[in-house]
N, C-alpha and C positions, 0 to 999 in steps of 0.2 A: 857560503857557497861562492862568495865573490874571491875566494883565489882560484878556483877550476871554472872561471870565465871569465873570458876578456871581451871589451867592445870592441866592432870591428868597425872605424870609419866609416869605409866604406861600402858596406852593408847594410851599417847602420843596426847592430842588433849586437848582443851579446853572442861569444860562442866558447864550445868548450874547449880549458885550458889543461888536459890533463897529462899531470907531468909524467905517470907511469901508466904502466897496460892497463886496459878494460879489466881484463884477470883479477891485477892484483889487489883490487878495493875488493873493501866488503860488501856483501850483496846489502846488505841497509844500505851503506853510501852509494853504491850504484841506485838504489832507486830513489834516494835523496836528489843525487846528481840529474836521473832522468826528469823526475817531477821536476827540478827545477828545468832542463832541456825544456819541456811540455811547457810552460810556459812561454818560456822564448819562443817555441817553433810555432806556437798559438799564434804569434803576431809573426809572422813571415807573408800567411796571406793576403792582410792588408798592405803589407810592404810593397808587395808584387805590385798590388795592385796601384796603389800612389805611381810606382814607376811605369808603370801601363799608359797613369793617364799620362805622367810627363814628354814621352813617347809619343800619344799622342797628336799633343799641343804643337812638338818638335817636328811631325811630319806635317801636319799642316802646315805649320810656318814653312816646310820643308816644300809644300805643293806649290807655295806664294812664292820660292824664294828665288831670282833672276842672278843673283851673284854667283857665279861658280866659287869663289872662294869661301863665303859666307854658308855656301850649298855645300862643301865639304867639311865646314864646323859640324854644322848641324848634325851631316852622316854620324861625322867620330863620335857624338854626344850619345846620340841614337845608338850608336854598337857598345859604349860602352854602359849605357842602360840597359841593354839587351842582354850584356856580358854578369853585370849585377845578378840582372834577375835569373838567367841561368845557374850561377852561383847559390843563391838563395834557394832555389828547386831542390839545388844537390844538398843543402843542410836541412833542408824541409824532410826529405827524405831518409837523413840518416840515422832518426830514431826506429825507422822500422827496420833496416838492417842490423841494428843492434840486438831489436828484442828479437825478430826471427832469427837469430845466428843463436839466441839464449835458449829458444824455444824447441832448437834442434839440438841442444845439447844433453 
């Protein structure tokens, strides 16, 4: 399964790499491929949550902080943890798009 997934730095997780349509795999490899997705998307929860707490460490410092320049690191840090974890939601969510679109078919 490690060529239909790539790590993503930035996320920090595995995600899938797959080079042709949902369609055109076999239904065994599609639920090969999901069970393995299920694993990965297992650990997104915790992910969130790790950048939750960093977020929050960051707005504290962020409540202390007198420096406007130092005060506008902290922001971009802050959006782009906020941006992460939005991300992470949207992958969190895309095995149930898959199997409801299988389930309507």
């Amino acid at each position: 399964m490690n060529n239909y997934f790539s790590y993503d730095p930035r996320l920090k997780i595995r995600l899938p790499l797959l080079k042709k349509d949902w369609e055109m795999y076999s239904i065994s490899f599609q639920n090969s491929i999901l069970a393995e997705w299920e694993q990965i998307r297992g650990s997104i929860p915790d992910r969130i949550k790790e950048l939750e707490e960093e977020i929050n460490k960051k707005q504290a410092v962020l409540n202390q902080e007198e420096n406007f320049t130092h005060s506008c690191i902290l922001n971009e840090e802050i959006a782009n943890l906020a941006s992460i974890i939005n991300d992470l939601w949207i992958w969190f969510r895309m095995t149930q798009d898959i199997t409801s679109a299988k389930s309507h078919s």
